[in-house]
N, C-alpha and C positions, 0 to 999 in steps of 0.2 A: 769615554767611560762606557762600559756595557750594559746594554740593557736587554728586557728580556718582555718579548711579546707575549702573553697569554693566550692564547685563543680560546674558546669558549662556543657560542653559538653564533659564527662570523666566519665561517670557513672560506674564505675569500682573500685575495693579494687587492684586488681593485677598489677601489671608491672605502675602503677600511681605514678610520682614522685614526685608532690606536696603532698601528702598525706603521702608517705613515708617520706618526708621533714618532712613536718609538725610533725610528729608521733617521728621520731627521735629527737626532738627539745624539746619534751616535752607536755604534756595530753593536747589532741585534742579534741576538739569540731566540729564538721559536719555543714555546713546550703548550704542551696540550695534556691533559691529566684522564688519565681512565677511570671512571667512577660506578662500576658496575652495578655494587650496592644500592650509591646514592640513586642510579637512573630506575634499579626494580621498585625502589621507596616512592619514586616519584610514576611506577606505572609506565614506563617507556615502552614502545611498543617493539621488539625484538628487529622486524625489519625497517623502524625507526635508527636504532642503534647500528645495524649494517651498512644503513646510508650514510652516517657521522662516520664512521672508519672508512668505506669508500670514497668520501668525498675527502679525508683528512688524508690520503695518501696522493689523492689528486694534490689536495694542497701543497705537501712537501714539494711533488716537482716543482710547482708555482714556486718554492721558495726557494728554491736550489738555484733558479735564474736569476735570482735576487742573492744569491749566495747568504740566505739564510739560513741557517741548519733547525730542523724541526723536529724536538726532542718530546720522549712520548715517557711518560711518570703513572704512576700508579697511586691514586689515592678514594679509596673502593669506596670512603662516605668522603662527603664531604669538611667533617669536621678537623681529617687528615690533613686537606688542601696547605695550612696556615706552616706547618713542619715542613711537609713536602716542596715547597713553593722556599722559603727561606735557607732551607739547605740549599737547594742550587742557588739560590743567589751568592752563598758563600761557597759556592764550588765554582762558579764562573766570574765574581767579583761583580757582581752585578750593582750598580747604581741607582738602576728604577725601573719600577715591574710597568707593563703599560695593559690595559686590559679597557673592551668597551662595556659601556654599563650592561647586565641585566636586572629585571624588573620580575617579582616575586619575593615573600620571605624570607625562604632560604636561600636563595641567590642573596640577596641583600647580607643576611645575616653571614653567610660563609665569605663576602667581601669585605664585610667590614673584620671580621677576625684574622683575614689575609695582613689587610691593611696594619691592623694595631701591629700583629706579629712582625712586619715587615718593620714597621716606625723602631720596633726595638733593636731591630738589626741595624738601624742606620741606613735602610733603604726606601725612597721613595715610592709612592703609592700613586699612580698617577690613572685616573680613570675616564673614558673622553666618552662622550656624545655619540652615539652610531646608529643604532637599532630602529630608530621612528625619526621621521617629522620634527615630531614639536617634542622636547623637556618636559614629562609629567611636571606639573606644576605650573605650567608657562600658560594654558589653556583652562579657563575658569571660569563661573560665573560672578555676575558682579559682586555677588557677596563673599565671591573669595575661598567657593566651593568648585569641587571638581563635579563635572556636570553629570548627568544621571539619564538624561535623554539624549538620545545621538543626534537628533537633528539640531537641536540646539548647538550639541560639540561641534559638529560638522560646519554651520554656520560661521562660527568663530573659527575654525580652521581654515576656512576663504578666504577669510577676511587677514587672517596672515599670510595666507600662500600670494594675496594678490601685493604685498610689500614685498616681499621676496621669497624665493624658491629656494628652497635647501642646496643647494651648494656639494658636486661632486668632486670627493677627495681625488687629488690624483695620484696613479699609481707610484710609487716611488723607485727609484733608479737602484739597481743595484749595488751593494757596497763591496767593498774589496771581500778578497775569500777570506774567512776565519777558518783557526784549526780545528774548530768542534766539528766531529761529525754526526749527521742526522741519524736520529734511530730506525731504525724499519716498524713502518703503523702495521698492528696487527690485521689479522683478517675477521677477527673473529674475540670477544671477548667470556669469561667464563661466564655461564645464565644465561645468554641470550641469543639460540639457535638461531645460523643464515636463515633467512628466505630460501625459498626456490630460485632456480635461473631466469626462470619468468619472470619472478616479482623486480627481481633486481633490474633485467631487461626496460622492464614499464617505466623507470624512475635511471637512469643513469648518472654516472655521477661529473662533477668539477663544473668549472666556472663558464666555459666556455660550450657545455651542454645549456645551463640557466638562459645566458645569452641567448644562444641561440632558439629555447623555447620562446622567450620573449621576443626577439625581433619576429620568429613568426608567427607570435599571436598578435602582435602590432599587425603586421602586414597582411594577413590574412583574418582574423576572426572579429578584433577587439571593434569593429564599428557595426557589428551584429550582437555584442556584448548583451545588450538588455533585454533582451527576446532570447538570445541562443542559448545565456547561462542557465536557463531554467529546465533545457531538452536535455535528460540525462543518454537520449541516446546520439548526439550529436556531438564532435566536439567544440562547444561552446565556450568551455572555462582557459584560462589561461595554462593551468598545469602547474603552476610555478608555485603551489601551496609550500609546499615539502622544502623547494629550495631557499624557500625565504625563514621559513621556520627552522632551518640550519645556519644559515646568515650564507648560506653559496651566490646569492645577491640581495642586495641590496632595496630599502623600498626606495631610496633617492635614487637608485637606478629604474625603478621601476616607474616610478612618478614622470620623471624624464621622459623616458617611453611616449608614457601617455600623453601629452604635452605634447611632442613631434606629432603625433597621428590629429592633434585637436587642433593644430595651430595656435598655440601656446595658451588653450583657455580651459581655465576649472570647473566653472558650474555653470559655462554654455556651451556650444556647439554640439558634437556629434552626441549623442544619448549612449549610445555605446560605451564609449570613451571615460562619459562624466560619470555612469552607472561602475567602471571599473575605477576609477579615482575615489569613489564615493567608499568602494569594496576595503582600498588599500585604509580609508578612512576610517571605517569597522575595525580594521586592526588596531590602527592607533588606538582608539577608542578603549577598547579592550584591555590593551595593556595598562592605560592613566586608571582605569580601573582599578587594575592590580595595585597600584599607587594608591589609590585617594579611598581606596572600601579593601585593605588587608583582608578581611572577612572571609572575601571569596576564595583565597589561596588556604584557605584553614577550612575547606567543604561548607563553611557557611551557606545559606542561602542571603543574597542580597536583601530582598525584602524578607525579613525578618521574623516577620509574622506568617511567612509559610511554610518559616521552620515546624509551625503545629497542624502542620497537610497530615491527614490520617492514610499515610500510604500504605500500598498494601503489602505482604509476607506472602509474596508468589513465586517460591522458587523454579515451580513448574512452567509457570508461563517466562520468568527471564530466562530461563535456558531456553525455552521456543524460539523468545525473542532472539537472542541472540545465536544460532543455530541458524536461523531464517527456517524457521518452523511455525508460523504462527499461521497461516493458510491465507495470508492477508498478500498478493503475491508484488506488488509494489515493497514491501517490509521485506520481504524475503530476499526480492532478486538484488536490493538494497546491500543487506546485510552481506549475501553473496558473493557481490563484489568488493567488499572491505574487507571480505575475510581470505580472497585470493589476491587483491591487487594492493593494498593499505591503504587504501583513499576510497570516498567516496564522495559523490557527486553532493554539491552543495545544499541543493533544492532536495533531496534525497534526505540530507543529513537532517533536515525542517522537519518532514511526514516523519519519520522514523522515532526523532525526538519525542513529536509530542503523540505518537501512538503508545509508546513506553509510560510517559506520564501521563499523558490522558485518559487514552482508554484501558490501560492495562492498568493506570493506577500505581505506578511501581517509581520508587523514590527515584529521579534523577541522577542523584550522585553512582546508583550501578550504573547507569548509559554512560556519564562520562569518563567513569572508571575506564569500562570496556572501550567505548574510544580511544582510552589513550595505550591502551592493552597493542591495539591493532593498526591506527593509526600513523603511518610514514610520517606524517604531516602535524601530527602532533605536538600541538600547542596549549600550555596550561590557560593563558588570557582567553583566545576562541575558543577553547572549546568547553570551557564552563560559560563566559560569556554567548553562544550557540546554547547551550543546555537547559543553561537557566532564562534566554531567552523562551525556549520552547515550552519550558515546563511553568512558564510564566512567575516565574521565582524571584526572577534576576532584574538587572537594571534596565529599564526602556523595554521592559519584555512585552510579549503580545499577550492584549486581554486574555483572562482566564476564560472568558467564552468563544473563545474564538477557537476552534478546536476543528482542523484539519480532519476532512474525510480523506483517508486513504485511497479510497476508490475514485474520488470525484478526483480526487491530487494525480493518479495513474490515468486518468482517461482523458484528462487535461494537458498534463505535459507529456504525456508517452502513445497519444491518441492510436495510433498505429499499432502498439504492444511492441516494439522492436528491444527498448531496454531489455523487459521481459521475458521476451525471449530468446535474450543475449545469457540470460543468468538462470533461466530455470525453462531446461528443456525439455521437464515433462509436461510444458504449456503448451508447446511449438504447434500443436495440431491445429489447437483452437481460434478459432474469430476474433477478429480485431476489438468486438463486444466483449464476448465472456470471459477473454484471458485476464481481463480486469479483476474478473469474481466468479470467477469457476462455480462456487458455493450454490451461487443463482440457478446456477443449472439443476440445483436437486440431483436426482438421484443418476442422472444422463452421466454427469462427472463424478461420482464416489467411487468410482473402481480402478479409479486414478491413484499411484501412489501420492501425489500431493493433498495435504493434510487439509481438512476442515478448518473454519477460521476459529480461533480460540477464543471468543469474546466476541460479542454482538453489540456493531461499533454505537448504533442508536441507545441502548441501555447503558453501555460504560459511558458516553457523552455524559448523557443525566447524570450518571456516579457522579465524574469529575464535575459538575457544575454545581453540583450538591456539595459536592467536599472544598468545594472553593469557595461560594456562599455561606457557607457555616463559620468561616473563617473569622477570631477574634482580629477586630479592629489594632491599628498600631496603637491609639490612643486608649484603648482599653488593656493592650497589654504594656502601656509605659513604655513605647519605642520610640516616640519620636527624638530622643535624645544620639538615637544611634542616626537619624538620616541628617 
């Protein structure tokens, strides 16, 4: 009997276990649905969307070796999905849809309306395990809540991974040819203009690019991991943000990884290794979030009571911000770089954060907006869980006093100015000193076209420390019923 693979955000033939489902069940049919609509609703960032059609035309070939045909549907919201999806099943005789879970709202809600609509056709619904680790739900605390502090989750994540290791699906063997044939993946969908050559260049796409960034961050970076991640002019980080927040791999491939380089240990040996295991465990984390506090997929603030932060009505200074105009040159060269390459450096993404809500004062939800605006790598779980980290909103967030100096954050990790003056070359002149804070210079740097700083970071500190202090108690606003 036929069935029919879904893909979704799993672009991948290898270590995929619906697909393997599917494939052992009986000759598979492929489709992937175009949601341009649903993706501008949800803030997708345009050369986010370039790389999901690049990588999905990589896939096809991948499937064509499997002589899978990979059919490409059109359904602009997602509310389309349940019609669109049910017709082809009665246009190909389809027996059972096979799809891996995602985790959010409206992912949830448009599966389960797949589902119901499919049950009336008489087709099975069938939806496996793939994207994380552990089972939202599997990991708790002992009262039977979903945890709220990472290191506590982290804990109880060891202490699983040391009974056993998630388990790599294996790729499945091709089936005989069927008579469908594949559709050609666009290049391009309507809303959401290419990138540059460059950009696309930075980030290339299919399975066997992923791999291959991984085996060489294994073999060359990952046991400098804990020190190198934090040099934004160095390449420290793995790269692999983008491909995993597409599913082009796997985090049970990447766990793996880590594992061969440590000699098969989690929370000993190399600091490197266990600081990037610890990384992939931030993800998890993030997503049992989206599980266990819905809240956050609905712009909520996690902790609840800062929903009444008196944030400020700066339209002048968020366009600075995000321009990389703010005279702050760490913020800037920052910003620079996300707005030419779609990614930005992790420890980058930190300062950036909380100079937005801190010292600018300016509500959260526009930075993570704008992240997901520009974002390759864009993810709903990270990157509000990163925002609301930052902006001390969120769950396990950093104290409200702890407020990043931008300068002290640039002279620290970028000692040298090289980031700096990788992304803002009307610096280049300057000392390995002032390119931190031109400003200091007084009058020596104003004839400079780079801008004065917007905000004098000592007196906005005080603002936000003041606006965080004033803050009504849970217990006085009647919240504790929500934690």
């Amino acid at each position: 009997m036929n069935q029919l693979m879904w893909f979704r955000t799993d672009l991948r033939v290898s270590d995929n276990s619906a697909l393997a489902a599917a494939m052992n069940a009986g000759p598979t049919v492929a489709v992937f649905l175009l949601s341009p609509a649903q993706w501008a609703r949800h803030d997708d960032a345009p050369c986010k969307v370039d790389f999901w059609l690049r990588n999905l035309a990589e896939l096809s070939a991948a499937l064509a070796e499997l002589n899978v045909p990979l059919l490409v549907r059109n359904a602009d919201l997602w509310d389309q999905a349940p019609q669109v999806i049910a017709q082809l099943c009665e246009q190909l005789s389809v027996e059972a849809v096979h799809v891996n879970e995602e985790y959010g709202i409206n992912e949830t809600q448009r599966d389960n309306a797949v589902a119901a609509e499919l049950d009336n056709h008489g087709v099975h619904w069938s939806s496996h395990f793939d994207q994380l680790l552990f089972q939202p739900g599997s990991i708790l605390t002992q009262a039977g809540q979903y945890f709220q502090v990472f290191s506590q989750f982290r804990k109880v994540c060891y202490q699983h991974l040391q009974r056993a290791v998630p388990a790599i699906v294996d790729t499945p063997k091709a089936q005989a040819e069927l008579s469908v044939k594949a559709d050609k993946v666009p290049q391009s969908v309507y809303g959401f203009a290419s990138p540059s050559a460059t950009l696309q260049a930075l980030w290339p796409a299919g399975e066997a690019v992923a791999q291959q960034r991984m085996q060489h961050f294994g073999d060359e970076h990952i046991r400098d991991y804990q020190t190198a991640r934090d040099l934004p002019a160095v390449p420290g980080t793995s790269q692999l943000s983008s491909y995993l927040a597409a599913g082009v791999i796997s985090v049970r491939q990447c766990l793996q990884q880590a594992l061969l380089h440590n000699y098969g240990e989690f929370s000993d040996g190399n600091n490197g290794v266990v600081t990037w295991i610890n990384e992939l465990l931030w993800r998890e984390f993030y997503k049992h979030i989206l599980v266990g506090y819905p809240r956050v997929c609905r712009h909520r603030a996690f902790r609840l009571q800062t929903e009444y932060l008196p944030w400020r009505k700066a339209p002048q200074d968020l366009v600075a911000w995000q321009e990389g105009r703010t005279g702050i040159p760490i913020i800037d060269a920052a910003i620079r770089q996300l707005l030419e390459t779609g990614w930005m450096h992790n420890r980058l993404r930190m300062i950036v954060a909380m100079f937005l809500t801190k010292n600018l004062l300016i509500d959260w939800r526009e930075g993570e907006r704008f992240f997901m605006r520009h974002l390759i790598d864009g993810d709903l779980a990270a990157n509000n869980g990163g925002w609301q980290w930052s902006a001390s909103t969120g769950t396990d967030a950093v104290p409200y006093f702890r407020i990043f100096n931008p300068v002290s954050q640039s002279q620290r990790f970028d000692p040298e100015g090289r980031f700096l003056r990788r992304w803002l070359p009307e610096l280049i002149g300057l000392n390995n000193k002032d390119i931190h804070n031109p400003d200091a210079m007084g009058g020596l740097f104003r004839l400079s076209d780079y801008p004065r700083p917007i905000v004098d970071l000592s007196k906005s500190r005080e603002r936000a420390l003041s606006a965080f202090k004033n803050l009504p108690t849970r217990s006085e606003l009647n919240l504790e019923a929500a934690y």
